[in-house]
C-alpha positions as CSV (number, residue, x, y, z in Angstrom):
1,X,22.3,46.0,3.7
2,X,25.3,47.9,4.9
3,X,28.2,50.4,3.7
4,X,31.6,49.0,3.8
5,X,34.3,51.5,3.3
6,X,37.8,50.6,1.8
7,X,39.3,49.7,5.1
8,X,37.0,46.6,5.2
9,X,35.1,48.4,8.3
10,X,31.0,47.7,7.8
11,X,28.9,50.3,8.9
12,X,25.4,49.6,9.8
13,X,23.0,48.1,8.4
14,X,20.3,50.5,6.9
15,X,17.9,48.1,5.1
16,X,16.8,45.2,6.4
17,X,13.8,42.8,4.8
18,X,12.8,39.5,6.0
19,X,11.5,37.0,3.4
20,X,9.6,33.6,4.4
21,X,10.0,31.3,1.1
22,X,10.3,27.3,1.3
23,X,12.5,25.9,-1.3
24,X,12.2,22.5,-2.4
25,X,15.2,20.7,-2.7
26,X,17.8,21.0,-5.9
27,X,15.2,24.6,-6.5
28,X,16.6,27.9,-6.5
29,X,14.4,30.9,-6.1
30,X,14.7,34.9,-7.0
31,X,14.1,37.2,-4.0
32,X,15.0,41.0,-5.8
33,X,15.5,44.0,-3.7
34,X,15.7,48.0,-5.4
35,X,18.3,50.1,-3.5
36,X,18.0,53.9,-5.3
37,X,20.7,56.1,-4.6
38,X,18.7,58.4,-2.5
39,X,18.3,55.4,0.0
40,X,22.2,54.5,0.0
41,X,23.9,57.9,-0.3
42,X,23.9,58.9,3.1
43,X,25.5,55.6,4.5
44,X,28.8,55.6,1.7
45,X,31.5,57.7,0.3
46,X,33.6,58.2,-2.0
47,X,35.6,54.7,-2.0
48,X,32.6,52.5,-0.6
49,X,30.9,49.1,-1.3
50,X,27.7,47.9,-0.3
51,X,27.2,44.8,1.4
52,X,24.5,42.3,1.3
53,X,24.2,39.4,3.7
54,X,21.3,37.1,3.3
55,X,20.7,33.7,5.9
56,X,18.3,31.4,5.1
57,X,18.0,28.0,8.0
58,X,17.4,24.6,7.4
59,X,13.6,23.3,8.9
60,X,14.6,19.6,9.3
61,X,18.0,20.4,10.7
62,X,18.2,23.9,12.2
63,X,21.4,24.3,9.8
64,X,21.8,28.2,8.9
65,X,23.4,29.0,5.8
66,X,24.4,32.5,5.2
67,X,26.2,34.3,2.3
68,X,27.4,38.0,1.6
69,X,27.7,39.5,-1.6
70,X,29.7,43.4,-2.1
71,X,28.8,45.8,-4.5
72,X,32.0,48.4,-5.4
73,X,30.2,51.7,-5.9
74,X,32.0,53.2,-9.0
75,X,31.6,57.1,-10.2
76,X,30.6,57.4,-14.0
77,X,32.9,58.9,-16.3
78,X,32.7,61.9,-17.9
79,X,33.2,63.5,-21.1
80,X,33.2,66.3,-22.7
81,X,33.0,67.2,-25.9
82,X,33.7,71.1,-27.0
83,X,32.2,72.2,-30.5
84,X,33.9,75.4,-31.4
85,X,36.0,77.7,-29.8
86,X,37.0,77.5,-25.8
């Protein structure tokens, strides 16, 4: 797991975790990993993505696979609401 920032420019990685599984063929299976924002905020800023890039290999064949998924970081809106006079 790594920051990109808007340029396209990955930064490095800060979390990595390596899972063993062995899929049977036509199976999928869930592998879930929790990034809190205390873990992340360091690495992006204010226009950043994370990205995720996950390999998995083929036993039988040695064939690696590998995929990358980015997450846009977006600020929550705020609103305010005044009740009575400013």
């Amino acid at each position: 797991l790594c920051s990109v920032r808007y340029t396209g420019v990955a930064g490095a990685a800060f979390r990595q975790e390596q899972h063993r599984r062995t899929v049977p063929p036509g199976q999928e299976e869930t592998v879930t990993m929790t990034v809190t924002y205390a873990e992340y905020q360091p690495h992006v800023g204010d226009q950043d993505a994370l990205k995720l890039t996950v390999a998995g290999a083929v036993q039988e064949t040695g064939q690696v696979l590998a995929k990358e998924l980015r997450v846009r970081l977006h600020t929550p809106e705020l609103t305010l609401t005044v009740r009575g006079g400013a």
